[in-house]
DONULO-250807 format. One record per residue (C-alpha): residue number from 1; x, y, z. Coordinates in nm, 4 decimals, padded with zeros to 6 digits, m for minus. Example, Ala and Ser with C-alpha at 12.3 -4.5 7.8 and 13.67 -1.06 7.14 Angstrom:
! residues 2
  resi         u         v         w
     1   01.2300  m00.4500   00.7800
     2   01.3670  m00.1060   00.7140
END
This chain:
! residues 345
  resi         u         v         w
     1  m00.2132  m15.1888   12.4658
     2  m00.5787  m15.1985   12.6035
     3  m00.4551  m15.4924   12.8791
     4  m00.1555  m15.3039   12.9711
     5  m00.3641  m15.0073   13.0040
     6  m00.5987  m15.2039   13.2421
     7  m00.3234  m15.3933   13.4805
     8  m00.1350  m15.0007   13.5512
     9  m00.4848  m14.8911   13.6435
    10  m00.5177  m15.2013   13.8523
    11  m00.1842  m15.1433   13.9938
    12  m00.2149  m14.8112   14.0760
    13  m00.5519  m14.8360   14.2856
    14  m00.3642  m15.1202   14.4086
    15  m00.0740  m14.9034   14.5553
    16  m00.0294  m14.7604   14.8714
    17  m00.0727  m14.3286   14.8901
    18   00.3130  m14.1768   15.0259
    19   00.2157  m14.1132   15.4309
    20   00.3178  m13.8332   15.6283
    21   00.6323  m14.1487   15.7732
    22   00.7396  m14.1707   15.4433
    23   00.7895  m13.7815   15.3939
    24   00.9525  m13.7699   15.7573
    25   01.1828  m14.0204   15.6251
    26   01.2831  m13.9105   15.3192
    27   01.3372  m13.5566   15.4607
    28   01.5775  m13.7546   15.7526
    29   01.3227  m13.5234   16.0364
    30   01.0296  m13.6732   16.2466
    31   00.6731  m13.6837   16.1602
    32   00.6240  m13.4001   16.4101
    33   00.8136  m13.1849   16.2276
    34   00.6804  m13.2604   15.8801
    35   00.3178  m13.2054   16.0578
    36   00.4166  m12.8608   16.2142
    37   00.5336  m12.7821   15.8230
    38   00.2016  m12.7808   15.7355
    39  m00.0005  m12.6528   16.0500
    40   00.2554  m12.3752   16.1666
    41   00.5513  m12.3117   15.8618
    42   00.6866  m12.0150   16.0518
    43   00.7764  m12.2506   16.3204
    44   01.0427  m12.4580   16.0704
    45   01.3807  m12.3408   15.9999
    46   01.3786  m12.2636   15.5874
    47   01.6227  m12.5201   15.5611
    48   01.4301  m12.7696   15.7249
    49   01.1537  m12.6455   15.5075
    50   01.3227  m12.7138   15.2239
    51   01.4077  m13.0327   15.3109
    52   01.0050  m13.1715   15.3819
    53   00.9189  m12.9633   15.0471
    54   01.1742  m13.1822   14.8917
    55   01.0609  m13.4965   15.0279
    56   00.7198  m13.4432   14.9299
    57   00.7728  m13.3766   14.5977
    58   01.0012  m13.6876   14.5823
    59   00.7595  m13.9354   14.7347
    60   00.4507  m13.7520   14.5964
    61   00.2470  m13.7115   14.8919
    62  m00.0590  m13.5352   14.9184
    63  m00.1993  m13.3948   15.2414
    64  m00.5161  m13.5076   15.3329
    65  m00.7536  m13.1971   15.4664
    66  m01.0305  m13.4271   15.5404
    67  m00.8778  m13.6545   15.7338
    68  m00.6987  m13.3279   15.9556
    69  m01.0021  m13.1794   15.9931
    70  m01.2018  m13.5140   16.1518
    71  m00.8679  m13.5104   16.4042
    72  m00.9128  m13.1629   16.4836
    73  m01.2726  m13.0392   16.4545
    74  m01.1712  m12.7997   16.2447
    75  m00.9754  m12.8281   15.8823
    76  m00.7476  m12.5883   15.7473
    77  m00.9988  m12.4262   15.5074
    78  m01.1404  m12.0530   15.5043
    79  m01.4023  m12.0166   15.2968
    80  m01.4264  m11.6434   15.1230
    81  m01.7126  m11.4939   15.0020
    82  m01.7514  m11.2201   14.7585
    83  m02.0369  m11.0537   14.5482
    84  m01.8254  m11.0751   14.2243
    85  m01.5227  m11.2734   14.0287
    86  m01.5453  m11.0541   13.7345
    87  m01.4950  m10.7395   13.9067
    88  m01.0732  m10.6750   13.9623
    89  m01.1580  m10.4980   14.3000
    90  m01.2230  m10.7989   14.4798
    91  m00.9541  m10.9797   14.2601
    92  m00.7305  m10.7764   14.4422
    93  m00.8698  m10.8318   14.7823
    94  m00.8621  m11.1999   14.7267
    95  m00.4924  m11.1674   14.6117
    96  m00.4223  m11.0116   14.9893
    97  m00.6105  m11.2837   15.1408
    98  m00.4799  m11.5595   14.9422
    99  m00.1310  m11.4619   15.0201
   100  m00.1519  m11.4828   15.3767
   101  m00.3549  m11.7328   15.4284
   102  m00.1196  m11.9999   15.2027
   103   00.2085  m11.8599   15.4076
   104   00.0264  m11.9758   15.7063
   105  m00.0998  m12.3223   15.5398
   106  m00.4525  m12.2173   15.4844
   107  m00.6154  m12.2914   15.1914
   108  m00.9139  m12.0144   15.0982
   109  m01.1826  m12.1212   14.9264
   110  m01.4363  m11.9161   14.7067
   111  m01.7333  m11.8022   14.6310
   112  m01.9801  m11.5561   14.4854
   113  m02.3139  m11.4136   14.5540
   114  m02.3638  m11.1939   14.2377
   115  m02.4444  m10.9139   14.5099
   116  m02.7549  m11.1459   14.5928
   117  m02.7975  m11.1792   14.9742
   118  m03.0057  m11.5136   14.9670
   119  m02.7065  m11.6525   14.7463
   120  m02.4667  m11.5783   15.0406
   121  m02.6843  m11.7707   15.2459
   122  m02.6800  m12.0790   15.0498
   123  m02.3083  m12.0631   14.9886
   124  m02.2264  m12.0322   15.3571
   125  m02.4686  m12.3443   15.4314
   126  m02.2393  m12.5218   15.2007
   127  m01.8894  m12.3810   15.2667
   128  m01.9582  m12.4595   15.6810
   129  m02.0141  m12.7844   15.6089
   130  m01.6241  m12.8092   15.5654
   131  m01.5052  m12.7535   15.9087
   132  m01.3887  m12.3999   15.8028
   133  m01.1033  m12.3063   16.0311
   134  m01.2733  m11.9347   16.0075
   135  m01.4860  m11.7505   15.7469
   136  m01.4800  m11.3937   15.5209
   137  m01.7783  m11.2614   15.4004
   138  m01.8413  m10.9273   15.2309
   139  m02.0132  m10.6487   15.4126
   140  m02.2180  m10.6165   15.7137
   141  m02.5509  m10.6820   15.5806
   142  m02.6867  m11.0219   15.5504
   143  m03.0418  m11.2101   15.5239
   144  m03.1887  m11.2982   15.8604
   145  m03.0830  m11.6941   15.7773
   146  m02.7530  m11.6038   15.7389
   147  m02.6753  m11.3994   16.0693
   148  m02.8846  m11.7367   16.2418
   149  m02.6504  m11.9843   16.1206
   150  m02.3386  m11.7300   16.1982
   151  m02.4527  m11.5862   16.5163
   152  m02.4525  m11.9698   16.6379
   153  m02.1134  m12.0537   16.4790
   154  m01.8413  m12.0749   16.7107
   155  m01.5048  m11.9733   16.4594
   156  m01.4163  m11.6606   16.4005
   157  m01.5241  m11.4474   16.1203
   158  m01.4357  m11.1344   15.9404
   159  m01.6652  m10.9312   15.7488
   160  m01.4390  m10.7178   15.4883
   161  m01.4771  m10.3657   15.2525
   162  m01.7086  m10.1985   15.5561
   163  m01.6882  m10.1233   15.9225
   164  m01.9418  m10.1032   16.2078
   165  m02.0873  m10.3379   16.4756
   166  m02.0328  m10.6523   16.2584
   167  m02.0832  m11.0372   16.3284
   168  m01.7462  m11.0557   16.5151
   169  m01.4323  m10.8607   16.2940
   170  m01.4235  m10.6318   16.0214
   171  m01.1719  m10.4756   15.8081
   172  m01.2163  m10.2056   15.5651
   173  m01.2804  m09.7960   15.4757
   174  m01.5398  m09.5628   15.5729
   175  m01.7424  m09.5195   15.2586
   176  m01.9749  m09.2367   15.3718
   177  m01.6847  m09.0424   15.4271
   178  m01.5403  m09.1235   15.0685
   179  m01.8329  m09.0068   14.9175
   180  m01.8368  m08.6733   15.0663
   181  m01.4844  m08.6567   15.0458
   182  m01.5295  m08.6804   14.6595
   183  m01.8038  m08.4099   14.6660
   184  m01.6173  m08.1816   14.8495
   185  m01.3369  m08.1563   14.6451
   186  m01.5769  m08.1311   14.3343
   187  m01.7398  m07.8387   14.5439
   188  m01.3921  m07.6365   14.6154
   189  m01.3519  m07.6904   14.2516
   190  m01.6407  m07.4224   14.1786
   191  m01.8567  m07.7353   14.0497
   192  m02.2523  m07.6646   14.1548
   193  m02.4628  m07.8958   13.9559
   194  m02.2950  m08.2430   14.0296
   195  m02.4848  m08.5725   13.9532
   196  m02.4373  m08.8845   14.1316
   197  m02.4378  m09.1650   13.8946
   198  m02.4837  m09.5198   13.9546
   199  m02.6449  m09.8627   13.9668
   200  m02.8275  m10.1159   14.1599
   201  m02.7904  m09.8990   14.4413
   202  m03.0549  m10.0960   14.6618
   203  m02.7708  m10.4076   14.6222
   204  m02.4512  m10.2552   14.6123
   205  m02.4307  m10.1308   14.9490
   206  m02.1173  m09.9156   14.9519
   207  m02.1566  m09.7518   14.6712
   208  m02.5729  m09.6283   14.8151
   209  m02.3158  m09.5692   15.1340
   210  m02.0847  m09.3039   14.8550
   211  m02.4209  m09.1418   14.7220
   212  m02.5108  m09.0651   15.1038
   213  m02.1653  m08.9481   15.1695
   214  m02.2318  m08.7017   14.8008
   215  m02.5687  m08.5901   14.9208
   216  m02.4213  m08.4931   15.2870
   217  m02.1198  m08.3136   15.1251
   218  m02.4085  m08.0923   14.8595
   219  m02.6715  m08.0176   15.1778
   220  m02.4005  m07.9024   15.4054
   221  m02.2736  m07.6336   15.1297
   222  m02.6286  m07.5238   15.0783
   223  m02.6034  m07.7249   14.7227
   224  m02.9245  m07.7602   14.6157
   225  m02.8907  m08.2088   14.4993
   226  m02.9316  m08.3175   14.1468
   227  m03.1092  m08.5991   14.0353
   228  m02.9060  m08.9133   14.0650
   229  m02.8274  m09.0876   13.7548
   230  m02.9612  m09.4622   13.7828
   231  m02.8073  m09.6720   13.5849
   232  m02.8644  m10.0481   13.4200
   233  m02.5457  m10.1851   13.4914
   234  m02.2967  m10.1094   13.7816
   235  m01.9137  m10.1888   13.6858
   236  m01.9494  m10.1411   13.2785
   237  m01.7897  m09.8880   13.0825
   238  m02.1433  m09.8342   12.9020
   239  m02.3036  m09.7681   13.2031
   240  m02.0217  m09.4352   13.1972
   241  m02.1429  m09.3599   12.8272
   242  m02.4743  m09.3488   12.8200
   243  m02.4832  m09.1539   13.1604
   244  m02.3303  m08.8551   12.9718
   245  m02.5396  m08.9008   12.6849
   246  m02.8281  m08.8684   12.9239
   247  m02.6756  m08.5993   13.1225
   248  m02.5810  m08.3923   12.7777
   249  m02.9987  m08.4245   12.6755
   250  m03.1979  m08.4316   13.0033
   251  m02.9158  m08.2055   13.2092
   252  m02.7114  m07.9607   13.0073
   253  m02.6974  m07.7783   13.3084
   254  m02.4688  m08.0512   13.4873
   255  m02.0992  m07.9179   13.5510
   256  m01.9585  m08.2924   13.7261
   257  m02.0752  m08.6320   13.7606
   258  m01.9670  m08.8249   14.0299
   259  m01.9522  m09.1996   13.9094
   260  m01.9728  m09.4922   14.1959
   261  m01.6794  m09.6699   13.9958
   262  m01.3971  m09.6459   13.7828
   263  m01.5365  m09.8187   13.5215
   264  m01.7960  m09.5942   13.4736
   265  m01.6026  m09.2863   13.4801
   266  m01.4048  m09.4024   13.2435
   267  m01.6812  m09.4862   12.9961
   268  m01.7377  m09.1727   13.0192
   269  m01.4241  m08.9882   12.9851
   270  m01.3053  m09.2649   12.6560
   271  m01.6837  m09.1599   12.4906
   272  m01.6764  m08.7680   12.5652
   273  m01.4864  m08.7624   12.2131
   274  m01.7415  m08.8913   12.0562
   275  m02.0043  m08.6718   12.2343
   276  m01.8147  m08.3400   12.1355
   277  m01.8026  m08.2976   12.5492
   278  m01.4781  m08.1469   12.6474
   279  m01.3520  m08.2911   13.0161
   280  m01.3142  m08.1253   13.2634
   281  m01.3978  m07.7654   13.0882
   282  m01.8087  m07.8790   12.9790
   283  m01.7992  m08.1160   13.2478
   284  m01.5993  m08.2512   13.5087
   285  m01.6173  m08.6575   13.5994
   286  m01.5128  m08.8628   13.9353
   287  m01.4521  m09.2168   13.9790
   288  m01.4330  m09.4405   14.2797
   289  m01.1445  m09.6955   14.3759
   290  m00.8054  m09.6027   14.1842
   291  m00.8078  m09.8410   13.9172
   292  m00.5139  m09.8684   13.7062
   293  m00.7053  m09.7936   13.3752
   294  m00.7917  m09.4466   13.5449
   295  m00.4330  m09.3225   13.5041
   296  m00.4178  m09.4419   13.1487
   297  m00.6932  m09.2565   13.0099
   298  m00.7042  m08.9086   12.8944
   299  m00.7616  m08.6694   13.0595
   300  m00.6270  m08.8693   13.4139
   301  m00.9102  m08.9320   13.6084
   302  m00.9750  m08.8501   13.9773
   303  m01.0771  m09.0730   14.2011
   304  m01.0769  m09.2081   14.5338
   305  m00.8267  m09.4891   14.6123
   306  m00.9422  m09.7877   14.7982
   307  m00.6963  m10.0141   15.0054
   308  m00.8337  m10.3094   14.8292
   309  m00.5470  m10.5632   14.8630
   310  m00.4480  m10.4320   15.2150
   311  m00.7915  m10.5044   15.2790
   312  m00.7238  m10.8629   15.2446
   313  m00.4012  m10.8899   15.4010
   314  m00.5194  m10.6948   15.7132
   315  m00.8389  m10.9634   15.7333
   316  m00.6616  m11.2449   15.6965
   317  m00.4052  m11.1874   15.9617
   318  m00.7229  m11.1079   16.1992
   319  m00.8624  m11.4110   16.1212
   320  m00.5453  m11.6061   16.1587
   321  m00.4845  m11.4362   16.5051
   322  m00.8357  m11.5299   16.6227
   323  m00.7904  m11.8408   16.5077
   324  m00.4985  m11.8926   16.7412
   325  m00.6110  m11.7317   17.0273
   326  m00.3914  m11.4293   16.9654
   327  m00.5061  m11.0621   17.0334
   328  m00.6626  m10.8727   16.7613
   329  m00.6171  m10.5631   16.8292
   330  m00.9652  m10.3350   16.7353
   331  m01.2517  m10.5606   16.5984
   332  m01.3588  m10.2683   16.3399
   333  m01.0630  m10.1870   16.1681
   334  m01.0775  m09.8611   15.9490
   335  m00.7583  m09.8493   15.6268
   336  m00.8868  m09.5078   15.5285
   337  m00.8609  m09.3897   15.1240
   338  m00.6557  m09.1560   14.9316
   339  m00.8510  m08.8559   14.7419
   340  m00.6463  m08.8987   14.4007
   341  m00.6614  m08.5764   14.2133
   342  m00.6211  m08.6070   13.7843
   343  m00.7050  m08.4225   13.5162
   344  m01.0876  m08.4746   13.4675
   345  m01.1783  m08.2658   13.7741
END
């Protein structure tokens, strides 16, 4: 057993790997064809396509990047960079990007920062080491090291979830104006004593960018602002709980809280039960980002929708249109948000 164990492992690294030929000639097309399949597959007939997809399966080839990418200069990798895996907004973004990028025969490849800027600078180090056809990062802000290496980089990059003068592209929503938009409504309401609550605001960038947007909204109504609610942990349910607990003994004068996330306004809303607090009637509460577990808890909550997965799509076909010298249209591309009225407000 052990010997003919050892002679299939000898004759396997023995073998040769299927070729690019081989596929050609199994499919019955030319090598140029199989090799547009992979660099262009809007350029091949769907039955043709079929045909190579066939083929490859049959001969069991597997494409190799490196090699492409010592031919070209380039390989047919975009690395994507994002503050968090956990957190289903940028799940959703990725989804976008993913999508397009593998119907053009890009593969994406990922990583995370944990919202730490010195992190992103590391993983970009790393991920342009590849040959990356082109490159998404999250946000507009970065280290000084980072904008160094990027500034001197010569493929194109998109910078996704904000807008503004950016390192080349960006694609995203205006999040000042989300958070006033937010406010406001809470304001026409009859709400006066609204808290912003949220966490780590001196990392997470858009959601500081929302609490500017609230305090705008409050001084241009005269509103005198409340104290904003810092709390441990941003994207946690019991971040939303123990804000109203706080709120209920250090603010009993609060009439809304305006949460940076869903997740947090929903903590809240699923532990006002417990509290005794009665939503929106003691208080009212505001998310941020249209989550699907805001329309499933009781009362409905409001919130602001982001355009998270048309976020991605609209990126990646930037990208892809830089990348082949195609027009782009505007660099700083604005989706805009839908104010998404419930029951909690």
């Amino acid at each position: 057993m052990s010997n003919q164990s050892e002679s299939s492992r000898r004759s396997r690294k023995g073998a040769m790997q299927p070729t690019l030929n081989d596929v050609a000639r199994e499919a019955g097309v030319s090598s140029i064809t199989v090799s547009r399949y992979f660099n262009s597959p809007d350029s091949v007939r769907e039955a043709t396509r079929l045909k190579v997809e066939a083929a490859i399966e049959k001969v069991g080839y597997v494409r190799n990047l490196i090699a492409g990418s010592l031919a070209s200069a380039t390989s047919r990798v975009i690395p994507v960079i994002v503050p968090s895996l956990s957190n289903v907004v940028f799940i959703d973004v990725i989804k976008g990007l993913q999508e397009e990028f593998e119907a053009h025969g890009y593969q994406l490849l990922l990583g995370k920062t944990d919202y730490d800027l010195a992190r992103e600078t590391q993983l970009i180090r790393t991920f342009l080491g590849w040959s990356a056809a082109g490159l998404v990062v999250t946000g507009l802000r970065h280290d000084e090291a980072t904008r160094q290496i990027l500034e001197h980089w010569n493929q194109p990059i998109v910078e996704i979830m904000e807008l503004g003068e950016g390192l080349d592209l960006n694609v995203g929503m205006d999040h000042v104006a989300a958070g006033r938009a937010m406010t406001e409504h809470l304001l026409a309401c009859g709400y006066r004593t609204i808290h912003f609550a949220g966490a780590e605001l001196d990392r997470d960038y858009r959601a500081a960018m929302r609490y500017a947007g609230h305090r705008a909204a409050l001084a241009a109504a005269g509103i005198e602002e409340a104290p904003l609610l810092d709390l441990p942990v941003r994207q946690q349910m019991t971040s939303g709980a123990q804000a109203l607990e706080r709120i209920r003994e250090s603010h009993p004068d609060c009439d809304a809280i305006h949460f940076a996330n869903d997740d947090m306004a929903c903590g809240a809303i699923l532990a006002a039960a417990r509290l005794g607090v009665r939503i929106p009637e003691d208080i009212a509460i505001a998310g941020f980002n249209g989550l699907p577990i805001g329309e499933h808890v009781t009362p409905r909550l409001t919130t602001i929708v982001s355009p998270r997965e048309q976020i991605g799509r609209v990126a990646a076909r930037k990208l892809l249109a830089r990348i082949n010298g195609e027009p782009v249209g505007e660099l700083s591309h604005d989706l805009g948000f839908t104010l998404r009225v419930g029951d909690s407000t």
